[in-house]
C-alpha positions as a Markdown table, in Angstrom:
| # | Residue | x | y | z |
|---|---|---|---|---|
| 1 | Unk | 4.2 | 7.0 | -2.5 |
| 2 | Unk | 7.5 | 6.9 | -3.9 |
| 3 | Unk | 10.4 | 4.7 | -3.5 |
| 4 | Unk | 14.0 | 6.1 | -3.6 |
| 5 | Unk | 14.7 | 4.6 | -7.4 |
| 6 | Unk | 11.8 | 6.6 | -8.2 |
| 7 | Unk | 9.2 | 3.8 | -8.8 |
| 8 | Unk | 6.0 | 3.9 | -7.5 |
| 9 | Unk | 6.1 | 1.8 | -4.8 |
| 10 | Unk | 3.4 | -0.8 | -3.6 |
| 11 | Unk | 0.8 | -0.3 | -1.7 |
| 12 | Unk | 0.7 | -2.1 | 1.8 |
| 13 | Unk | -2.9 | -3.4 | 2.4 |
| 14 | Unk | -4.3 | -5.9 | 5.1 |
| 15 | Unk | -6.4 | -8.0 | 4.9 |
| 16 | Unk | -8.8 | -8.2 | 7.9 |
| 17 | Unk | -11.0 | -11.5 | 7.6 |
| 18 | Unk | -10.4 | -15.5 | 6.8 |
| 19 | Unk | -14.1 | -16.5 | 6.0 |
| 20 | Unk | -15.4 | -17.7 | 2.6 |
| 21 | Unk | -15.2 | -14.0 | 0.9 |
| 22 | Unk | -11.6 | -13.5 | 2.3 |
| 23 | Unk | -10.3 | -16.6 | 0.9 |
| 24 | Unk | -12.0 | -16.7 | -2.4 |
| 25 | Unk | -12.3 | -12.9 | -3.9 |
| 26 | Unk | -10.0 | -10.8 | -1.8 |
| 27 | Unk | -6.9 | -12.2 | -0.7 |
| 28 | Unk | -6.4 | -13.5 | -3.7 |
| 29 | Unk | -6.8 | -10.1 | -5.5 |
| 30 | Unk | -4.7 | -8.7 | -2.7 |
| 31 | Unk | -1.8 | -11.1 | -3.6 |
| 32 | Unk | -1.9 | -11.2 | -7.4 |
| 33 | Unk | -2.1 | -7.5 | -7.8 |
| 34 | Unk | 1.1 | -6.0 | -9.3 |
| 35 | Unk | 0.4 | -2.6 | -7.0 |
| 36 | Unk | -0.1 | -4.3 | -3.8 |
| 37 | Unk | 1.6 | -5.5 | -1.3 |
| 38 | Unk | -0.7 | -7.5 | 1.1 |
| 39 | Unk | 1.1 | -7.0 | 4.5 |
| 40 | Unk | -0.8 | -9.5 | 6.1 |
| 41 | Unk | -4.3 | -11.2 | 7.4 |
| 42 | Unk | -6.1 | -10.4 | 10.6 |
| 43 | Unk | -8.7 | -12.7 | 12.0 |
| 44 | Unk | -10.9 | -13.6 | 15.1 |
| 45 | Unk | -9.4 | -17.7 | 14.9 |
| 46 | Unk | -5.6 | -17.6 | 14.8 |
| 47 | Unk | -6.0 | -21.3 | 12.7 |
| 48 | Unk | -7.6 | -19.9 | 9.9 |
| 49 | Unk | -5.5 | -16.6 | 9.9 |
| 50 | Unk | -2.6 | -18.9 | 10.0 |
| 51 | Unk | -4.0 | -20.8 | 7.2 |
| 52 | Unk | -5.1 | -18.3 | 4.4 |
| 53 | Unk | -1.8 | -16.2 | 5.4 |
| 54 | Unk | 0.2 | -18.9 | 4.5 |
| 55 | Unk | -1.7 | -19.6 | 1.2 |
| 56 | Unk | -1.2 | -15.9 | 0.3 |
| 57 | Unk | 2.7 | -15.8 | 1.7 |
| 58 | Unk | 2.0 | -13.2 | 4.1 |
| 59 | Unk | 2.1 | -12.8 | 7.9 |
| 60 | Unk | -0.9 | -14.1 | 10.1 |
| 61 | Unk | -2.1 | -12.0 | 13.0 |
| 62 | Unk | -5.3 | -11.9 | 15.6 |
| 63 | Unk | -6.0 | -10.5 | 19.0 |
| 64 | Unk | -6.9 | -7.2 | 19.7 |
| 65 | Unk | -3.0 | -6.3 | 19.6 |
| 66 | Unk | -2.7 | -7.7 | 16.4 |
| 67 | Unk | -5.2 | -5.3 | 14.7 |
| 68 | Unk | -3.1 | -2.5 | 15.7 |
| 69 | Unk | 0.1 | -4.6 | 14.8 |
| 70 | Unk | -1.2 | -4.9 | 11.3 |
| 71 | Unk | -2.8 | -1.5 | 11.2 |
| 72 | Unk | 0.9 | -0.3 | 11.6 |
| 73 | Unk | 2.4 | -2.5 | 9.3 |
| 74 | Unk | -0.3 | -0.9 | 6.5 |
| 75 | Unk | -1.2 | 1.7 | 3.9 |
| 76 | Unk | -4.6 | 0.4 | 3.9 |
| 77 | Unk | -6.7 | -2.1 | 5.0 |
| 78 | Unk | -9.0 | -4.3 | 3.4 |
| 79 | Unk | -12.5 | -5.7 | 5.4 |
| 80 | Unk | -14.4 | -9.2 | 4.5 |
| 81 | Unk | -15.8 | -9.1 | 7.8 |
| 82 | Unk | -19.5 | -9.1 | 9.0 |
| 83 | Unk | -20.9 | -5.4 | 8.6 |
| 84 | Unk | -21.4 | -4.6 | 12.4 |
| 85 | Unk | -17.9 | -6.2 | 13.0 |
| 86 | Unk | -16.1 | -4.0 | 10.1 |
| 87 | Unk | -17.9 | -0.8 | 11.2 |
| 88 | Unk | -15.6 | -0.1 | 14.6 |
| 89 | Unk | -12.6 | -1.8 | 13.0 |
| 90 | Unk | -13.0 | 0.8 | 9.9 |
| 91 | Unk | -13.0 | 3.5 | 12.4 |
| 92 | Unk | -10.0 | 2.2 | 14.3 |
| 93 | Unk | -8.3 | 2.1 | 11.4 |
| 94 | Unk | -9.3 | 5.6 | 9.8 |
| 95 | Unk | -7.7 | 6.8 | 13.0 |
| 96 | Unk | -4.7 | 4.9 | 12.4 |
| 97 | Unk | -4.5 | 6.9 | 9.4 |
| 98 | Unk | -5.1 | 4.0 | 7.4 |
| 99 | Unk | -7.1 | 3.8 | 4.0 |
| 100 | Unk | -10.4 | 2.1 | 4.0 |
| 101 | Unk | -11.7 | -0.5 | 1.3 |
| 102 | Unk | -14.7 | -1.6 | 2.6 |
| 103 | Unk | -17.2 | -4.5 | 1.7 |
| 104 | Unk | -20.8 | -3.5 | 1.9 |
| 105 | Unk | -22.7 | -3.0 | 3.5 |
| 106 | Unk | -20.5 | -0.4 | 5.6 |
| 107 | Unk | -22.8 | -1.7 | 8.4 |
| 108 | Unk | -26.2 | -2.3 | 9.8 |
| 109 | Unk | -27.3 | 1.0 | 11.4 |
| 110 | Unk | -27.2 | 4.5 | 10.6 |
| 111 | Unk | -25.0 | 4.9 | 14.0 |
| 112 | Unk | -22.5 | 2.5 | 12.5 |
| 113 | Unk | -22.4 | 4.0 | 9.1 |
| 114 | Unk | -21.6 | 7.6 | 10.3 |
| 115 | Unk | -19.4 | 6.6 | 12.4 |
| 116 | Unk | -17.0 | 5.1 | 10.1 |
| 117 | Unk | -17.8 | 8.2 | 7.3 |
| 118 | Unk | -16.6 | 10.8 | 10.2 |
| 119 | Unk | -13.8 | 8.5 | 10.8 |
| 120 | Unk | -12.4 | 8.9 | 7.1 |
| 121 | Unk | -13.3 | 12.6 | 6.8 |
| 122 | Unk | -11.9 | 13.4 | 10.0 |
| 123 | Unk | -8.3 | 11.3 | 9.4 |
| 124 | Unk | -8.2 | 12.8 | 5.3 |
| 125 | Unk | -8.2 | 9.1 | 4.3 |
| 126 | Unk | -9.2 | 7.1 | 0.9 |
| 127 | Unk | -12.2 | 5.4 | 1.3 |
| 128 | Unk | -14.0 | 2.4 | -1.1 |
| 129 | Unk | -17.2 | 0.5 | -0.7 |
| 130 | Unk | -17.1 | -2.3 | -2.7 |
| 131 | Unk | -20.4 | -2.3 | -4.5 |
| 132 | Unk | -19.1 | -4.9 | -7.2 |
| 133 | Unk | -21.2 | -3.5 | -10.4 |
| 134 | Unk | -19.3 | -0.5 | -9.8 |
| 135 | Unk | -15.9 | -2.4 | -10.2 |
| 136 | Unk | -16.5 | -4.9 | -13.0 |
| 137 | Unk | -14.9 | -3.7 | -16.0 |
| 138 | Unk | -18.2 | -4.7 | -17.8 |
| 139 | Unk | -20.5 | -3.2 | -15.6 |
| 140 | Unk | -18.7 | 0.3 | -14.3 |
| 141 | Unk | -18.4 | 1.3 | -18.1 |
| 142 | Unk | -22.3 | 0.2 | -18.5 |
| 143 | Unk | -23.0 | 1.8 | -16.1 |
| 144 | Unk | -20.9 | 5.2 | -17.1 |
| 145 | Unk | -22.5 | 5.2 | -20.6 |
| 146 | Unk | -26.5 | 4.8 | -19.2 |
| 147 | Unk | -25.3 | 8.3 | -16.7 |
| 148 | Unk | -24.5 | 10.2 | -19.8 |
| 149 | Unk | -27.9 | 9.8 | -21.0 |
| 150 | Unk | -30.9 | 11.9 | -20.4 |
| 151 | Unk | -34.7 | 10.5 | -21.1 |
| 152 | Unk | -35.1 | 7.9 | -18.7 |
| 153 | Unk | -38.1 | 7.1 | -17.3 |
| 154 | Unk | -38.1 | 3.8 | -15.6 |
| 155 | Unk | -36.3 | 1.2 | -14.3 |
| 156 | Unk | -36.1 | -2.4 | -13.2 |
| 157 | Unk | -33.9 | -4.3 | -10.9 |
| 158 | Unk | -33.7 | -8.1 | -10.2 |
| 159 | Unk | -31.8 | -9.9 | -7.9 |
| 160 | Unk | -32.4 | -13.0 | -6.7 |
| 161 | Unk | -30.0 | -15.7 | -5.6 |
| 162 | Unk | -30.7 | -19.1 | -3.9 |
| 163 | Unk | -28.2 | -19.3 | -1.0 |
| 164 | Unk | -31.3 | -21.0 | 1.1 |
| 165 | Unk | -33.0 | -22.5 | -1.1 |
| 166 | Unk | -33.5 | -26.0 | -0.1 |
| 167 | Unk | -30.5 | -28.5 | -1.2 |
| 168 | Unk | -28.4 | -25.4 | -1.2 |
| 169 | Unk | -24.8 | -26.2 | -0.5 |
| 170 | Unk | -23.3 | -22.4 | -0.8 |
| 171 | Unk | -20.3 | -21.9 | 2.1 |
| 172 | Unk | -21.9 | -18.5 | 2.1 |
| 173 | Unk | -25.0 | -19.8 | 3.8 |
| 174 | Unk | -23.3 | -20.1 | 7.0 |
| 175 | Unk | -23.3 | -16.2 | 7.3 |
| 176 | Unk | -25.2 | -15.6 | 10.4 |
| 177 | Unk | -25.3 | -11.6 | 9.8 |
| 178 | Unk | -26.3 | -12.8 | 6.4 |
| 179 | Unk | -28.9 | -14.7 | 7.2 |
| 180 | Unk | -30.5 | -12.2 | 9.5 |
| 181 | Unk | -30.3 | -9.6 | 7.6 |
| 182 | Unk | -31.8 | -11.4 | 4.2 |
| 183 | Unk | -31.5 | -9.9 | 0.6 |
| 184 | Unk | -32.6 | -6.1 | 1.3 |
| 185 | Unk | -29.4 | -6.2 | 3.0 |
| 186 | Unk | -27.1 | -8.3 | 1.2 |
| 187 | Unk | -27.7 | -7.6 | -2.3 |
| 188 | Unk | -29.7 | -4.5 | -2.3 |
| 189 | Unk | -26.2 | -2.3 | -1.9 |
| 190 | Unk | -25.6 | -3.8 | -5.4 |
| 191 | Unk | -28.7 | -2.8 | -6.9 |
| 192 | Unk | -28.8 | 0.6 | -5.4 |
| 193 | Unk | -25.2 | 1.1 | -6.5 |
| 194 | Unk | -26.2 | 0.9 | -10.2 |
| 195 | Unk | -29.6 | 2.7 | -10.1 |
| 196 | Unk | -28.5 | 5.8 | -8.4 |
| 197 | Unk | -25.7 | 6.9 | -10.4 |
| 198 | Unk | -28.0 | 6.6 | -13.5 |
| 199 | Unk | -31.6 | 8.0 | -12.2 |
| 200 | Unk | -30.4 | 10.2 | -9.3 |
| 201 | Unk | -30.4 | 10.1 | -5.3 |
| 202 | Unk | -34.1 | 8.3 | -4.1 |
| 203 | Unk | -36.5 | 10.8 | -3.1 |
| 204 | Unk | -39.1 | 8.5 | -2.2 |
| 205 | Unk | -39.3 | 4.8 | -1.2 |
| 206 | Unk | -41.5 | 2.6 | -0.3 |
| 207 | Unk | -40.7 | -1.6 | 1.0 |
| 208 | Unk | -43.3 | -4.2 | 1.3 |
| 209 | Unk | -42.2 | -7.9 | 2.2 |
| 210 | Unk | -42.6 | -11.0 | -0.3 |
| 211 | Unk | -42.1 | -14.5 | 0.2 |
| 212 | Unk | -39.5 | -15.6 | 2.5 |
| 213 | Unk | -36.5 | -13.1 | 2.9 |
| 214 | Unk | -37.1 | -11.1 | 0.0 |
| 215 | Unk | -38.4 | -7.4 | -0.5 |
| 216 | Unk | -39.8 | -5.3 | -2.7 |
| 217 | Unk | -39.1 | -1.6 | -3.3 |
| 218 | Unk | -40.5 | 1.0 | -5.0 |
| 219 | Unk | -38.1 | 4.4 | -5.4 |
| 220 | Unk | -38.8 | 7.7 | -7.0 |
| 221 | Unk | -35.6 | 9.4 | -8.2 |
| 222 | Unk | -34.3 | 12.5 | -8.1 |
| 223 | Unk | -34.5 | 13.0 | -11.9 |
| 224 | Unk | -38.3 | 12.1 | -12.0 |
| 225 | Unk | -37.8 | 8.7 | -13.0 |
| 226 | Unk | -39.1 | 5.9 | -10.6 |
| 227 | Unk | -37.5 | 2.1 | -10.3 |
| 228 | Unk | -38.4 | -1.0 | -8.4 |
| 229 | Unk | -36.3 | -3.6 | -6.9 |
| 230 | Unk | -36.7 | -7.4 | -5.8 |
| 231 | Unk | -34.2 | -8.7 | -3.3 |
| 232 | Unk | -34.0 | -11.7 | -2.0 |
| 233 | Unk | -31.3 | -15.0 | -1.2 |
| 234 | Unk | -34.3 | -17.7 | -0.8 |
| 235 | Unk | -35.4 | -18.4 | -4.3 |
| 236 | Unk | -35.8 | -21.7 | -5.8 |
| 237 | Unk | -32.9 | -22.5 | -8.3 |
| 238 | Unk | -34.5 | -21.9 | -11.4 |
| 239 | Unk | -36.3 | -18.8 | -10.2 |
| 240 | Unk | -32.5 | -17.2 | -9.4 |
| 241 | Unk | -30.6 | -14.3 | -11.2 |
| 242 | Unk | -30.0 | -10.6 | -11.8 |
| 243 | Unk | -31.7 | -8.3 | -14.3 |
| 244 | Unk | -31.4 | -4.8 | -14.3 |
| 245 | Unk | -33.0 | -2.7 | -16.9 |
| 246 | Unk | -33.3 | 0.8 | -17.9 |
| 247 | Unk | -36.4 | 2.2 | -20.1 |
| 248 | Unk | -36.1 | 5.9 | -21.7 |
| 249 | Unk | -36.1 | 8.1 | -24.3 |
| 250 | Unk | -34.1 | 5.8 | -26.3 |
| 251 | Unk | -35.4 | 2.2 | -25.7 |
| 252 | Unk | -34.3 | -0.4 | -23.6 |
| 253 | Unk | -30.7 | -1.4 | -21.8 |
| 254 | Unk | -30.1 | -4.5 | -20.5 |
| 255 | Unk | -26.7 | -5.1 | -17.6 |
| 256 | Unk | -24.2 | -6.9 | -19.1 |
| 257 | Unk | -22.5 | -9.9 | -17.7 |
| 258 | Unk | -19.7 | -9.8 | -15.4 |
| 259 | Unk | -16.3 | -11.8 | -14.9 |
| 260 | Unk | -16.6 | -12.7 | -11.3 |
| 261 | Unk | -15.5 | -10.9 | -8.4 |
| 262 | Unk | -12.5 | -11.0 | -7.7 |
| 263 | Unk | -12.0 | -9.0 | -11.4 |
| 264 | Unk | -14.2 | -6.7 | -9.8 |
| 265 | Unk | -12.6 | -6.8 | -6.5 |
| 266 | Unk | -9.1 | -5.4 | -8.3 |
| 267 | Unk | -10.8 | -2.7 | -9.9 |
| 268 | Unk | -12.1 | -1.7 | -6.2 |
| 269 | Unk | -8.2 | -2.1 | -5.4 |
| 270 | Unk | -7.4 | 0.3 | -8.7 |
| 271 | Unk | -10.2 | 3.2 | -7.1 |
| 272 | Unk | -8.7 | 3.2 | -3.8 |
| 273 | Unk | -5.0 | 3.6 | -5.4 |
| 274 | Unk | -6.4 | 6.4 | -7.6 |
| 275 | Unk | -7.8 | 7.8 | -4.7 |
| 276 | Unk | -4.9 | 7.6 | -2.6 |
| 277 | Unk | -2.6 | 9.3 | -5.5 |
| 278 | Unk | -4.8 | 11.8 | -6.1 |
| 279 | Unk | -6.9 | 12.9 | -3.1 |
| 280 | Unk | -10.5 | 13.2 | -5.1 |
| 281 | Unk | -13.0 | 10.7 | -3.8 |
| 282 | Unk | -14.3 | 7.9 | -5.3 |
| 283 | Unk | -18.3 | 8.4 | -5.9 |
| 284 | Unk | -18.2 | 4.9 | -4.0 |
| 285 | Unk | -16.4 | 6.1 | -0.7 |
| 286 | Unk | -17.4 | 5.6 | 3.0 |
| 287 | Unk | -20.3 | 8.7 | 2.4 |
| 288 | Unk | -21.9 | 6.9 | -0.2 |
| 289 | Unk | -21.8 | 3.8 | 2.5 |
| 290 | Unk | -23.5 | 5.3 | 5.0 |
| 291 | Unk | -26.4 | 7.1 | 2.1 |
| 292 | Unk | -26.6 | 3.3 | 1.5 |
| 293 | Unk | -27.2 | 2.1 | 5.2 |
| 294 | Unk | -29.9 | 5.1 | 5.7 |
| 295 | Unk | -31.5 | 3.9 | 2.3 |
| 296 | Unk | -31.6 | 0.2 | 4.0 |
| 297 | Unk | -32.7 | 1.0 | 7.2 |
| 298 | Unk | -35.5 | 3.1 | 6.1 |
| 299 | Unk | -36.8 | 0.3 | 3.8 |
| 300 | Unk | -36.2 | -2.6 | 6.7 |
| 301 | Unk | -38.5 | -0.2 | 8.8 |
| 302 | Unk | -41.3 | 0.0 | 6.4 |
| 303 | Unk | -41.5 | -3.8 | 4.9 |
| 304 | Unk | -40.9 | -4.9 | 9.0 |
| 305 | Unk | -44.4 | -2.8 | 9.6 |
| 306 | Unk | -45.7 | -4.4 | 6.9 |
């Protein structure tokens, strides 16, 4: 949008969510970036709304009336809310007319997931998941350059952090969604974000359980090549860390390291203005969300018969 000088003029995003993901990656993204105006911060305990507001020098709402007072005070909205929380909200706001910049997972069943998707087809808005490989100036141009290749043949992906590990300390711990859900959940989105783009939709999968939350997976991609996955938040220390590798035609790639996310979390904020301005979809919209969620579900099924 345009302002009367001619200038582009900022665009208004709330923020809805105050936990430790709000606070530390997205409202401070929100509020640094030059193209954005964060219009204000919605969340279910008026203290800590009132609190990161201030921090950010924006205006604090909560209640039920105050999603629709910031909804209208918005371009978009921004979610760092639990997956089966963000899910309705998206849709409320989709219907508000309101862009979509969505953490992942979009949410925790297939219902959920397609309900938000039909929400953003249905209301012509923007839509970003924020898969943060995808975003990471490091890691989206990787990833670009390994999907202009042809020859590969097999792939590996790693990623194991130690959020309950014993001693752990992490504020992110405290995620009840998180800690039902486990890894498959809350860091297979990432992994699946980078492997698809490069070997193709998964044709086949298959999900066995290993020691304490994590999972296993074995996919066969689209483009013949085949990839396996370990997720999981319960490792011990020195047994944490993310490797993702490629093997083809022309040897081995490694992922690159990454500057964080909140870095990440402004390119997610860049896609969504891009997608805003021109209308074309990001490949990470709220589609790819719900291909994500069916992906999930199908492989909680199979490693919970297990």
């Amino acid at each position: 949008m345009d302002s009367p000088a001619g200038t582009t003029a900022p665009l208004r995003i709330g923020l809805l969510g105050t936990g430790p993901w709000a606070r530390n990656t997205q409202a401070p993204a929100l509020a640094a970036h030059p193209g954005v105006e964060l219009s204000g911060v919605w969340g279910r305990r008026a203290e800590a709304a009132d609190a990161l507001a201030a921090a950010r020098g924006t205006r604090a709402y909560t209640g039920d009336e105050g999603v629709d007072a910031l909804l209208e005070a918005s371009d978009a909205v921004a979610f760092a809310l639990p997956p089966d929380v963000q899910a309705p909200l998206a849709v409320r706001a989709a219907e508000a007319g309101c862009h979509l910049l969505m953490d992942k997972p979009v949410a925790t069943t297939v219902e959920g997931a397609r309900a938000v998707a039909g929400a953003a087809e249905k209301a012509g808005v923007a839509s970003v998941v924020f898969c943060t490989l995808r975003f990471a100036p490091e890691t989206s141009a990787w990833i670009a350059e390994q999907a202009a290749v042809d020859g590969w043949f097999t792939a590996r992906a790693q990623w194991l952090g130690s959020l309950y590990a014993a001693g752990s300390s992490s504020e992110y711990a405290d995620s009840p969604w998180r800690r039902e859900k486990g890894g498959l959940w809350d860091v297979g989105p990432h992994a699946l974000s980078v492997l698809i783009p490069v070997l193709g939709d998964v044709r086949h999968l298959t999900a066995a359980r290993g020691p304490a939350d994590t999972t296993h997976l074995i996919l066969r991609h689209t483009s013949g090549a085949s990839s396996t996955v370990t997720l999981g938040l319960s490792a011990p220390p020195g047994a944490a860390g993310v490797e993702i590798e490629f093997r083809g035609e022309r040897g081995t790639v490694s992922v690159p390291g990454w500057d964080g996310a909140e870095t990440a979390f402004r390119g997610a904020v860049d896609a969504l203005a891009e997608a805003v301005r021109t209308g074309v979809p990001h490949p990470c919209d709220a589609r790819f969300g719900l291909h994500l969620t069916e992906l999930l579900v199908a492989a909680e099924t199979q490693a919970q018969a297990d």
